[in-house]
C-alpha positions in Angstrom: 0.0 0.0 0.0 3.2 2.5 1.1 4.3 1.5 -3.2 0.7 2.2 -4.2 0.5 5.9 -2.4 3.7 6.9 -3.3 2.8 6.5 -7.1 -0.9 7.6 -6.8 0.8 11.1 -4.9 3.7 11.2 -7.7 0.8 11.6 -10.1 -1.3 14.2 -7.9 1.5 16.4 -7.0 2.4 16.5 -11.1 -1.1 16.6 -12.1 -2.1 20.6 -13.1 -6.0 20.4 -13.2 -6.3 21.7 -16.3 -7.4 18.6 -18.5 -10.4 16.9 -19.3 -9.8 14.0 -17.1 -10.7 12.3 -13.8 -8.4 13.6 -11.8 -8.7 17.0 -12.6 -12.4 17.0 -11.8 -11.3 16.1 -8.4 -7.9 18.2 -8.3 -11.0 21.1 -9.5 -13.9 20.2 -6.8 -15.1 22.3 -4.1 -17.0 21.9 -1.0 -20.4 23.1 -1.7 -20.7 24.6 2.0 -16.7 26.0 2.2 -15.7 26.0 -1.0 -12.5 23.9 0.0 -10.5 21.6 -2.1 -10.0 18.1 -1.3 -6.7 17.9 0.5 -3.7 15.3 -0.1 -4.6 12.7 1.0 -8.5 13.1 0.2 -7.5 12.9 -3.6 -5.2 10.0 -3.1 -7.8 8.2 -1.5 -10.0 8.9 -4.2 -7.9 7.6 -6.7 -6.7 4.5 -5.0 -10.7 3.6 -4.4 -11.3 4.4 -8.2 -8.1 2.1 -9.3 -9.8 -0.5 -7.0 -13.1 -0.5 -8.2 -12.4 0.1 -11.8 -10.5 -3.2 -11.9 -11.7 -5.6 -10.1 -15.6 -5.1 -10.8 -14.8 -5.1 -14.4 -13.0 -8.6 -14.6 -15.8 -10.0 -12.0 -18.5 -8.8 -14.5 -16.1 -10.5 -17.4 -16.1 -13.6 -15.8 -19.9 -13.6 -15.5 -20.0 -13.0 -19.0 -18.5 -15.5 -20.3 -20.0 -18.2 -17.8 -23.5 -16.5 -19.3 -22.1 -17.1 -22.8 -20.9 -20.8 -22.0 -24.4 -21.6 -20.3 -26.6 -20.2 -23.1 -26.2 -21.8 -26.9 -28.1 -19.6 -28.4 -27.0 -16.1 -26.8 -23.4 -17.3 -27.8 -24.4 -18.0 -31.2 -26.1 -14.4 -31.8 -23.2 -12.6 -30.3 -20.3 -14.8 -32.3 -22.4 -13.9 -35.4 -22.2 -10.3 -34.7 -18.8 -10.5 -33.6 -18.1 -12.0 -36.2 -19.9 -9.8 -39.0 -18.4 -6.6 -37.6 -14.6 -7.5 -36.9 -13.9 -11.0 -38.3 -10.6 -12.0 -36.3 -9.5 -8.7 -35.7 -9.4 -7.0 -31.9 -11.9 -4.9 -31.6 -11.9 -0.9 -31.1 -14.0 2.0 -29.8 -14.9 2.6 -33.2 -16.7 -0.7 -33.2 -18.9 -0.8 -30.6 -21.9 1.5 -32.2 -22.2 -1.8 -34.6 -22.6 -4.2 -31.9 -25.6 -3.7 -30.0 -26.5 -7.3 -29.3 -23.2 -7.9 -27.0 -24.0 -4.3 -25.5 -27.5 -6.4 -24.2 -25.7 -9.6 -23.1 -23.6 -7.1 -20.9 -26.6 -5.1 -19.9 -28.3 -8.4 -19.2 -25.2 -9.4 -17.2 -25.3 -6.7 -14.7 -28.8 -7.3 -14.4 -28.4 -11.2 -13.0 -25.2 -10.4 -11.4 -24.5 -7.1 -9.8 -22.8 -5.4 -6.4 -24.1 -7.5 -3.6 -25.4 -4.4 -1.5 -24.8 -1.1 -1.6 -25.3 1.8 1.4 -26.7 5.1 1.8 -26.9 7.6 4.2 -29.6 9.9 5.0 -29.3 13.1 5.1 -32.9 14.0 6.6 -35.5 11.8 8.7 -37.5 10.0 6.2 -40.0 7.2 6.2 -39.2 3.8 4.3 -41.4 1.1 3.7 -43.5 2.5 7.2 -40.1 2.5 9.1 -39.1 6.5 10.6 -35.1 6.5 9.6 -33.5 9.8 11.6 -30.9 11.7 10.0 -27.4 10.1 9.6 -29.1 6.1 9.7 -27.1 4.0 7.1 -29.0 2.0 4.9 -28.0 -1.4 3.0 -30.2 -2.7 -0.4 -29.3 -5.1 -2.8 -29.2 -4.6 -6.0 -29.4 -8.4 -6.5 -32.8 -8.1 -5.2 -34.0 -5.6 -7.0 -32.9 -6.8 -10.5 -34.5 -9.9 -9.7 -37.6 -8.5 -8.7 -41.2 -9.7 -10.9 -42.4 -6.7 -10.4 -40.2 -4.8 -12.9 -38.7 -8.1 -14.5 -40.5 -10.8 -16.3 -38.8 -14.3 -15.7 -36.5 -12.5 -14.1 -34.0 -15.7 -13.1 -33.8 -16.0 -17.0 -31.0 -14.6 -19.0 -32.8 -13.0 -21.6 -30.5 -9.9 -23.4 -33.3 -8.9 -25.4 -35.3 -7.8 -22.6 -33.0 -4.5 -23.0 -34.3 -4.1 -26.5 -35.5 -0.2 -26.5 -39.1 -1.2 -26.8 -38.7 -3.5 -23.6 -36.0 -1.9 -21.7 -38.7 1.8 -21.6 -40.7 -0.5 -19.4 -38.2 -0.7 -16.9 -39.1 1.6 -13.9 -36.3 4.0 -12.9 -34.2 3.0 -10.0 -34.7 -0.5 -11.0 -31.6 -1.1 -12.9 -29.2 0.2 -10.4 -25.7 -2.0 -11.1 -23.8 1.4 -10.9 -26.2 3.0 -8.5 -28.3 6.1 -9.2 -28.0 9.7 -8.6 -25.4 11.7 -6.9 -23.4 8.8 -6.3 -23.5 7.2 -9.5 -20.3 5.1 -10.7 -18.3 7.9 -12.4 -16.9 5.5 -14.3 -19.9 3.3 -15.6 -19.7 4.4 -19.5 -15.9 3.6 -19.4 -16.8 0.0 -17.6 -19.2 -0.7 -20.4 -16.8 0.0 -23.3 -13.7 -1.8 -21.4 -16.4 -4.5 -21.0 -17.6 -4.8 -24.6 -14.2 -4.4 -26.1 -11.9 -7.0 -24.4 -15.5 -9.1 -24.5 -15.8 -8.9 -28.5 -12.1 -9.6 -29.2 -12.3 -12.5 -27.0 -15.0 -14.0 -28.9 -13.6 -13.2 -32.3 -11.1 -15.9 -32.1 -12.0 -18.5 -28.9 -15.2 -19.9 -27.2 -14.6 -20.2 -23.5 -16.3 -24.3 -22.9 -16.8 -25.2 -18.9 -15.2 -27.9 -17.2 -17.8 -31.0 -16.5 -18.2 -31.4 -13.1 -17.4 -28.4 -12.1 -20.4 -26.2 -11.4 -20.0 -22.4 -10.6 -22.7 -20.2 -8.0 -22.6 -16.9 -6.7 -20.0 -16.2 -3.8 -19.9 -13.2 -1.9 -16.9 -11.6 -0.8 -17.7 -7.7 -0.7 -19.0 -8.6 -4.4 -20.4 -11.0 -5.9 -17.6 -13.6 -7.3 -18.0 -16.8 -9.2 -16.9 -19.5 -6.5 -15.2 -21.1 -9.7 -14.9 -21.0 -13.1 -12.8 -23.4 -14.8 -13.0 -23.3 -18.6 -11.5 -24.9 -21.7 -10.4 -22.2 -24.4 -10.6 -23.3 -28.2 -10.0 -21.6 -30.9 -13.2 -20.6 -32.6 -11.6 -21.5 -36.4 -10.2 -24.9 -35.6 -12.4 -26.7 -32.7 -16.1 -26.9 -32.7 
């Protein structure tokens, strides 16, 4: 961790807050009661929670995605067609994503089924939820999970069905029912990048290999802070010379 700060506060201390990037927008923030910056070690923190989070969430949504793929013929099949109509064998680029909205609903679909495990809030005032009188400050867990699994705004919800984000489908989705990055003031500042990181090493996986699972080797949801795969052992083949 002493390795990690000293490189995250190398980058601060040169950092000028004058680009269009991340860490200017904090380097740039103010208090909205003081009008004070963050301080030193405010930012690093910051940064060193937005390393964290932007890496590991990212390859446990990966993971899911290709157990999804593995464990649904017919999903795979739509999104290797597409894959494969829009970059061959090639790796795929930002450029490419527009044309590929299929495997942008198989990721959709994957945060959906497998999201954060619980998230908290705060709040601010004395409210009522669900009949319950919360005072100021009480901290309060949901789950995401829940939610996304709920009948009420899903149908079959423990199916994995990407078209149900098809823009006709998807508009009957309530708001705050799709909540994999959260909503509002906290909302993951970095949920469009996680999508595009997602699709991209996603579609140039399965331009050239189809990840098979291990018999006998069955994979559920385990929590640890998120929700991991307990396992995933898989067999890659190359798409052009194994069936």
């Amino acid at each position: 961790m002493a390795h990690v700060h000293r490189v995250v506060d190398d980058v601060v201390d040169s950092a000028r807050g004058d680009r269009d990037d991340l860490l200017s927008a904090l380097l740039d923030a103010r208090d909205e009661s003081t009008g004070a910056a963050m301080d030193r070690q405010q930012v690093r923190d910051e940064v060193v929670t937005l390393l964290t989070a932007g890496t590991e969430t990212t390859g446990i949504a990966l993971s899911w995605l290709v157990h999804e793929l593995a464990a649904n013929a017919e999903v795979e099949r739509r999104a290797h067609a597409e894959v494969d109509d829009v970059l061959g064998r090639r790796a795929a680029t930002v450029d490419d994503l527009p044309r590929l909205p299929y495997l942008h609903r198989v990721i959709t679909e994957v945060l959906r089924r497998h999201p954060l495990w619980l998230m908290l809030r705060r709040a601010n005032t004395s409210v009522s939820l669900g009949g319950v009188r919360l005072p100021a400050g009480t901290e309060v867990g949901f789950s995401p999970h829940a939610l996304h699994h709920d009948p009420r705004y899903y149908d079959d919800p423990a199916r994995f069905d990407p078209d149900r984000w098809l823009p006709e489908r998807a508009a009957a989705v309530p708001k705050g029912a799709y909540v994999p990055f959260a909503v509002g003031l906290h909302h993951c500042p970095g949920h469009a990048f996680a999508h595009l990181e997602i699709a991209i090493v996603a579609a140039t996986l399965a331009s050239r290999w189809r990840l098979v699972p291990v018999p006998g080797e069955p994979v559920r949801p385990k929590v640890i802070g998120l929700l991991y795969p307990n396992r995933l052992p898989m067999t890659v083949r190359h798409r052009r010379s194994a069936p």
